[in-house]
C-alpha positions, 0 to 999 in steps of 0.5 A: 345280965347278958354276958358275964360272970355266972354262979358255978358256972351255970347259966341260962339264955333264952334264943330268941334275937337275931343279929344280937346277943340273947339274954343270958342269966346265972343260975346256981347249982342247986337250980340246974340240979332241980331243972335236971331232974324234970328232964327225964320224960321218954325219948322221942324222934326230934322236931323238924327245923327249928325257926330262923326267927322268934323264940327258938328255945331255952338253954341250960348251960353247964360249967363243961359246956353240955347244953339242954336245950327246952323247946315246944315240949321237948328237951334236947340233951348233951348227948343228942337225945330228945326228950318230952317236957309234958306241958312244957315243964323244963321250959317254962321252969327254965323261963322263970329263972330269969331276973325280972325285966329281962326278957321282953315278951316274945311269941311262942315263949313260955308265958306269952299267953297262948298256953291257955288260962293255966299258962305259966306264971312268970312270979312262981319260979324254982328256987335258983333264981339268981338273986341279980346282981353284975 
C-alpha cells in the first residue's frame, strides 16, 4: 500500500525515495501505542542534517497528523524533541510493521545488515502489523 486508507487513522512510511511517493502502510491503534511507549529515552541535542538520499528515517503518523520521526538511534517528536532510541529500538519496531514485500532493501535502514549478527529481524515485528489488505 502506498496511499490510501489507514486503520484508526495510524500509518507508518518509511523516507527513503526521491522523485517518488514513499512507502506507507496502516497500522492500528494498539501498534502506534506500544511503538509510543518505546519513545521515552532522555532528550538529547538533534543530528546535523539528515541526508538528501537513501534512507532518511521512519515515520509514526497520527490521525491529528503529529509525526514521530526514528532515525540512526534517535526519535524526533511532535514537539521538536529528540529523543534516544538505545539500539534503534522505535526504528526497527517501526521497520517491522511493514507488510512483507514492501520495502526493498535500502542501506543504512533497520535490517540491511550493517547492524552486526544481532541485527534486527524483518520476521519478529510488534503485534499491529496490518494484516495487508487494499
Amino acid at each position: 500500500m502506498r496511499e490510501g486508507r489507514t486503520i484508526d487513522g495510524w500509518t507508518v512510511s518509511a523516507r527513503i525515495f526521491s522523485g517518488r511517493p514513499d512507502p506507507r502502510w496502516p497500522l492500528d491503534r494498539a501498534g502506534a501505542e506500544r511503538l509510543l511507549e518505546l519513545c521515552g529515552g532522555p532528550a538529547v541535542a538533534p543530528e546535523g542534517p539528515e541526508p538528501p538520499l537513501g534512507y532518511r528515517g521512519t515515520v509514526l503518523r497520527s490521525p491529528r497528523g503529529e509525526t514521530w520521526t526514528a532515525r540512526r538511534g534517535t526519535v524526533t517528536c511532535p514537539d521538536g524533541t529528540v529523543r534516544t532510541d538505545p539500539d534503534r529500538r522505535v526504528e526497527r519496531a517501526l521497520w517491522g510493521t511493514a507488510p512483507e514485500g514492501l520495502l526493498p532493501p535500502v542501506p543504512g535502514a533497520p535490517g540491511d545488515g550493517s547492524e552486526g549478527p544481532e541485527g534486527p529481524e524483518r520476521s519478529g515485528p510488534p503485534d499491529g502489523r496490518s494484516s495487508g489488505g487494499e
